[in-house]
Wavefront OBJ file of the C-alpha trace (Angstrom):
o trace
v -36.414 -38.626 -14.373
v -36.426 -38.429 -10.724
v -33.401 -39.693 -9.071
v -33.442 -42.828 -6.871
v -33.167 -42.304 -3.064
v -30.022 -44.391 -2.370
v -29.573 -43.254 1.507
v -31.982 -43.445 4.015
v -29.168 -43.553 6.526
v -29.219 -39.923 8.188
v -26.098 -38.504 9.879
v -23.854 -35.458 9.041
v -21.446 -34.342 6.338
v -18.458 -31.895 6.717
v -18.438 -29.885 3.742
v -15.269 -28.028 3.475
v -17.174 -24.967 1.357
v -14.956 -22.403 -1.027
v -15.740 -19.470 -1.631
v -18.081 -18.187 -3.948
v -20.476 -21.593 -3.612
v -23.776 -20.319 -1.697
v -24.748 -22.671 1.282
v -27.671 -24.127 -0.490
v -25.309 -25.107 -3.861
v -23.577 -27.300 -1.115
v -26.253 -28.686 0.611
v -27.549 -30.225 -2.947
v -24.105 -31.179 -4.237
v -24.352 -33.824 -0.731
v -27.862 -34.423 -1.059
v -27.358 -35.523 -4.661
v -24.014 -37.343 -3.944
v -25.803 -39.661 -1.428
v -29.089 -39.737 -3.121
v -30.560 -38.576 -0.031
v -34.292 -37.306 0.394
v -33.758 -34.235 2.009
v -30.781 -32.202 3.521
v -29.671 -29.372 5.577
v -26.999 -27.097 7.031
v -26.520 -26.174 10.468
v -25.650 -22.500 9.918
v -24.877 -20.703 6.469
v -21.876 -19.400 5.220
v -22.120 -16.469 3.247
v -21.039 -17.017 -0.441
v -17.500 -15.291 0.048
v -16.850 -17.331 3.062
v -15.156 -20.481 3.151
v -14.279 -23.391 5.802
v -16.823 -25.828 7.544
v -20.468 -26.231 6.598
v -21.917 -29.157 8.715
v -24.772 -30.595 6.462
v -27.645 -32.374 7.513
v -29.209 -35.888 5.737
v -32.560 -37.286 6.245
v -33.558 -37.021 9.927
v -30.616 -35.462 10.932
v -31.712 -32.580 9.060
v -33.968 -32.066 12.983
v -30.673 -31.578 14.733
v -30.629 -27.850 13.689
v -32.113 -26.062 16.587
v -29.511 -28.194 18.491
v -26.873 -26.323 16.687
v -28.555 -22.593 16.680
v -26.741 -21.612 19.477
v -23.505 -23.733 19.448
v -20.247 -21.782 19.181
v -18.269 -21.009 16.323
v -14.171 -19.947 15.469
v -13.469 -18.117 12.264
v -9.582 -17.017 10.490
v -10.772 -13.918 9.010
v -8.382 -10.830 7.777
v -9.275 -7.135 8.597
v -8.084 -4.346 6.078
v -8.310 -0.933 8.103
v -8.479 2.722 6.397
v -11.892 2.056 4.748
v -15.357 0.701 5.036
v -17.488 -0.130 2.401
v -21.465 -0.902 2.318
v -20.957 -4.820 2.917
v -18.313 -4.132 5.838
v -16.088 -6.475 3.265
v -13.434 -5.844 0.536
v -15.904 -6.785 -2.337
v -18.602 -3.366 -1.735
v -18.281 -0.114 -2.637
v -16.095 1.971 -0.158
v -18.493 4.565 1.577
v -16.168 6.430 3.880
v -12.099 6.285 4.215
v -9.569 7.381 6.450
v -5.730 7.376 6.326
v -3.941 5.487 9.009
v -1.293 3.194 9.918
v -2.250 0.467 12.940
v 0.224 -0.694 15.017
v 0.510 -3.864 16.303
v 0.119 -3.290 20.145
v -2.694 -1.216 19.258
v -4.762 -4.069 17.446
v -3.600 -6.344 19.999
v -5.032 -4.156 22.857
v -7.837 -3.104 21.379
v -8.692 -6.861 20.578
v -8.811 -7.750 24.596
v -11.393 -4.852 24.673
v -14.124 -6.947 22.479
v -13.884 -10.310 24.799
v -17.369 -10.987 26.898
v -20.543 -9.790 25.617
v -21.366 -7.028 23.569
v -24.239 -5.784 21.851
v -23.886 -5.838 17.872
v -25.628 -4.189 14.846
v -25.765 -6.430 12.106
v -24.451 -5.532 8.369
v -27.089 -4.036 5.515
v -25.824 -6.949 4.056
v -26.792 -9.677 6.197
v -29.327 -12.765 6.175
v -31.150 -10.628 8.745
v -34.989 -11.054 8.589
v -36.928 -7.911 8.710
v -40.713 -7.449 7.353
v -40.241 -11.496 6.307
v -37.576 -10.242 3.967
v -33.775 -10.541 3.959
v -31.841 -7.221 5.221
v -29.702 -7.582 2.169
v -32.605 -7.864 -0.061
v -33.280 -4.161 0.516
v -29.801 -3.341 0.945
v -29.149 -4.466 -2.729
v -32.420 -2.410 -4.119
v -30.918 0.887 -2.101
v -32.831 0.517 0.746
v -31.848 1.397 3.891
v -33.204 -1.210 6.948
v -33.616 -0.500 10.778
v -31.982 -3.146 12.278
v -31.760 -3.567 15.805
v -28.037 -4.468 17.927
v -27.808 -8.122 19.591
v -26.199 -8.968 22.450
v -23.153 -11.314 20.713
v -20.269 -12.847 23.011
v -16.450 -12.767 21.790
v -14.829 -15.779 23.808
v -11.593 -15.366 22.354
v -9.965 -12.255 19.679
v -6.278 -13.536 18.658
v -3.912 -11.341 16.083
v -2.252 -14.128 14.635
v 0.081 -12.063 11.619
v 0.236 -8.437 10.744
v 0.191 -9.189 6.621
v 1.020 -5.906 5.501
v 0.352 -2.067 6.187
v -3.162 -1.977 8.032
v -3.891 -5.448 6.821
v -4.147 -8.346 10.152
v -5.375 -11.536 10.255
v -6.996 -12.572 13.642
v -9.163 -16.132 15.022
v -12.157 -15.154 16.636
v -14.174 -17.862 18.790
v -17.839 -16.376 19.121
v -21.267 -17.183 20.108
v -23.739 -18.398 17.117
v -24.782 -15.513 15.432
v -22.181 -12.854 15.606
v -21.402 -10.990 12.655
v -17.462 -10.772 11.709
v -17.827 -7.872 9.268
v -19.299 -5.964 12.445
v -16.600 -6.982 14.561
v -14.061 -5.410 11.968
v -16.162 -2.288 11.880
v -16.571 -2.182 15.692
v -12.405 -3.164 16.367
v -11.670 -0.644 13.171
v -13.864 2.557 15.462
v -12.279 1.770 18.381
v -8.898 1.971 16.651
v -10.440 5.455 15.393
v -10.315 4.495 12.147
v -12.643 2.419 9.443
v -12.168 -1.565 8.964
v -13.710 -3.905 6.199
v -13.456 -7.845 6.032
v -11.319 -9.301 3.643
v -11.918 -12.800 4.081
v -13.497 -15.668 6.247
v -12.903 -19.089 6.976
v -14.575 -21.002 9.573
v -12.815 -23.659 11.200
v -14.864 -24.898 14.224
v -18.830 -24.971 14.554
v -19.359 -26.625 17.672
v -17.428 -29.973 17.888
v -17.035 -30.102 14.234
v -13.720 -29.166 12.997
v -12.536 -28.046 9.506
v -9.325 -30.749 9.189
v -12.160 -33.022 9.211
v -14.243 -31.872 6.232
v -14.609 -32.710 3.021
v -13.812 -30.838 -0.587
v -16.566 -30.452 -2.920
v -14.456 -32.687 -5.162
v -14.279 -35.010 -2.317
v -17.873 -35.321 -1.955
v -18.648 -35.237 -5.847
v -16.316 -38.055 -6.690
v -18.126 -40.065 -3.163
v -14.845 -40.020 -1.912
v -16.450 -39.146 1.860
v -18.186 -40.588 5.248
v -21.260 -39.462 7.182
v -20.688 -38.802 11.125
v -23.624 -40.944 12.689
v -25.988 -38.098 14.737
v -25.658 -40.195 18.314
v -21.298 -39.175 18.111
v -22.643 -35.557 18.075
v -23.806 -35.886 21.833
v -21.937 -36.731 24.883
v -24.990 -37.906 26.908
v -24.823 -42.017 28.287
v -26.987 -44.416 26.708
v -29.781 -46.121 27.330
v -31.601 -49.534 25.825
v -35.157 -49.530 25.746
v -37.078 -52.609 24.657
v -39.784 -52.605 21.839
v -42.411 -51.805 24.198
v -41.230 -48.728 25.898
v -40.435 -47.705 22.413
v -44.109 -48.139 21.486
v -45.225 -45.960 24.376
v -42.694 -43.222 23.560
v -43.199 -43.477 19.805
v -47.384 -42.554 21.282
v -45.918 -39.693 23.618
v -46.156 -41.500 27.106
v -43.538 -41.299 29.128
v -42.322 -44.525 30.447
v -40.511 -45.200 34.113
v -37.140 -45.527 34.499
v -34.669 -45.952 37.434
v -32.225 -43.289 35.926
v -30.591 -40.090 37.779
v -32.218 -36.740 35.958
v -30.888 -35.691 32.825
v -30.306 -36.327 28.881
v -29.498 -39.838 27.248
v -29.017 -41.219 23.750
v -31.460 -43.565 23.576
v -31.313 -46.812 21.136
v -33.467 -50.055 20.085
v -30.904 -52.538 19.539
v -28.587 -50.843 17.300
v -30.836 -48.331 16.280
v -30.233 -44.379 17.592
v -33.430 -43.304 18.391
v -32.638 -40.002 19.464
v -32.495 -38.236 23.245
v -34.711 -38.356 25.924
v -35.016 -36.506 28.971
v -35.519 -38.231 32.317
v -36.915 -36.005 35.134
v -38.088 -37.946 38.767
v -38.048 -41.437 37.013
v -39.875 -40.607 34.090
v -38.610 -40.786 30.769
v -39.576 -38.958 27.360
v -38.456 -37.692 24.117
v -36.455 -34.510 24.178
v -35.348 -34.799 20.448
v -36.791 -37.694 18.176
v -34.934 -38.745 15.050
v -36.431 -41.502 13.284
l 1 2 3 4 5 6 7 8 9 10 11 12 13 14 15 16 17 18 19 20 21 22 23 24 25 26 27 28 29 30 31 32 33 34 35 36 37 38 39 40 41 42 43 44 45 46 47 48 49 50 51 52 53 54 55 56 57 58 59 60 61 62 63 64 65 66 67 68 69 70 71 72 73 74 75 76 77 78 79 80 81 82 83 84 85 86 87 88 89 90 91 92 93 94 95 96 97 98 99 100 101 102 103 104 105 106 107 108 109 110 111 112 113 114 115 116 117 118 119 120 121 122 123 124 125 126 127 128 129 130 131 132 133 134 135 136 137 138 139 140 141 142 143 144 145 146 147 148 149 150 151 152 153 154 155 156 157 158 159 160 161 162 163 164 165 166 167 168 169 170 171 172 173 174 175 176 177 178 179 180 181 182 183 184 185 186 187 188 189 190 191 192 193 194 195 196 197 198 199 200 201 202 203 204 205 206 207 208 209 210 211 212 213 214 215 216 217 218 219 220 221 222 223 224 225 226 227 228 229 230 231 232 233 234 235 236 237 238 239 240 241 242 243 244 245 246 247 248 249 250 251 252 253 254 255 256 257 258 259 260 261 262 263 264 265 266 267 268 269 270 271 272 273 274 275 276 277 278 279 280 281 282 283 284 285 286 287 288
């Protein structure tokens, strides 16, 4: 039997993923938790990451090419002296080379990787080529030509040397930067080979992982939903039931505001943003 929709409230849960639970797994375990109709994520984890998965309900679910390009901080540890064919601990190691990293060494060549660089992505990556996943082939023994994109590395910490050639770091990147290729790229320019260990994210945009939720959490409905208008720090403005009625028909209506982006409401109702330009007013991003 179908379940009931109990939620048609949309807003934003902070999923505090483990590893070893794909993105999607989570996505349901909220959608099924609130009873909601549909669901999303606002940028996947892979299944042996952990840390912050920001997940979509109902209409908030259109907030995800918002988020595309929103930065993101990871904790990740980097294990140098080998690489393997996922650029993480869990592949097969393909090449290997003795060494012992120093400290000052990481540390300096970490500086080296902030501002923009162009990356290749990982074999093993969500990568779309042909319409099919990069790691799709990779899995079947088939090698893809992927092409390097220009990421951005704001900040590159070492925060602990762990043990021999084993360094944990917090990297705070632009949306779509690969951390596997970051150890591979840091582990070359320390002359050596590097593979990924582990991953946690703890900040996607202004979403933090101290406020997120356990799967058990969520499961036992022991959890709150962020309401979408918190997410932006535009000003507000009231629009009576008429100029909603021409926006909801795409006309623009006038309004004596400065240019720019506000949160727009009916009553108590978040209607989404709109966009003012020269005194007229329309709908940047509708969620209703």
């Amino acid at each position: 039997m179908a379940r009931e929709i109990r939620t048609t409230k949309s807003g934003i849960v902070l999923v505090n993923k483990p590893v070893g639970m794909s993105s999607n797994k989570a996505v349901n375990i909220v959608k099924f938790a609130l009873g909601a109709k549909k669901c999303g994520h606002l940028g996947t984890l892979d299944l042996e990451g952990q840390g912050l998965l920001p997940v979509t309900v109902n209409n908030a679910t259109k907030l995800f090419d918002y988020f595309l390009n929103k930065d993101k901080t990871y904790e990740t540890v980097f294990v140098f002296g080998f690489e393997t064919d996922t650029l993480d601990t869990s592949g097969q190691i393909l090449k290997q080379k003795a060494c012992d990293i120093s400290e000052n060494k990481v540390e300096l060549a970490c500086k080296s990787f902030i501002g923009k660089y162009m990356q290749m992505p990982p074999q093993y990556s969500a990568k779309k080529v042909g319409g099919q996943s990069a790691y799709k082939s990779a899995r079947k023994g088939q090698f893809v030509e992927l092409q390097p994109k220009q990421v951005e590395i704001y900040a590159f910490k070492l925060l602990e040397k762990i043990e021999k050639n084993t360094y944990r770091f917090s990297v705070s990147c632009s949306s779509g930067t690969y951390i596997r290729s970051l150890c591979r790229d840091l582990a070359e320019s320390l002359g050596t080979y590097g593979s990924m260990q582990c991953i946690i994210r703890t900040r996607c945009g202004g979403f933090v992982l101290d406020d997120a939720f356990t799967i058990q959490q969520i499961e036992n409905g022991d959890f709150n939903m962020i309401s979408p208008e918190t997410v932006f720090d535009y000003p507000e403005l009231k629009l009576s039931n008429a100029e909603c009625e021409k926006l909801y028909n795409g006309q623009k209506i006038n309004k004596a505001e400065k240019n720019g982006n506000f949160k727009l409401f009916s009553g108590e109702d978040f209607l989404g943003i709109g966009q003012v330009e020269n005194g007229s007013l329309c709908f940047k991003l509708r969620l209703f």
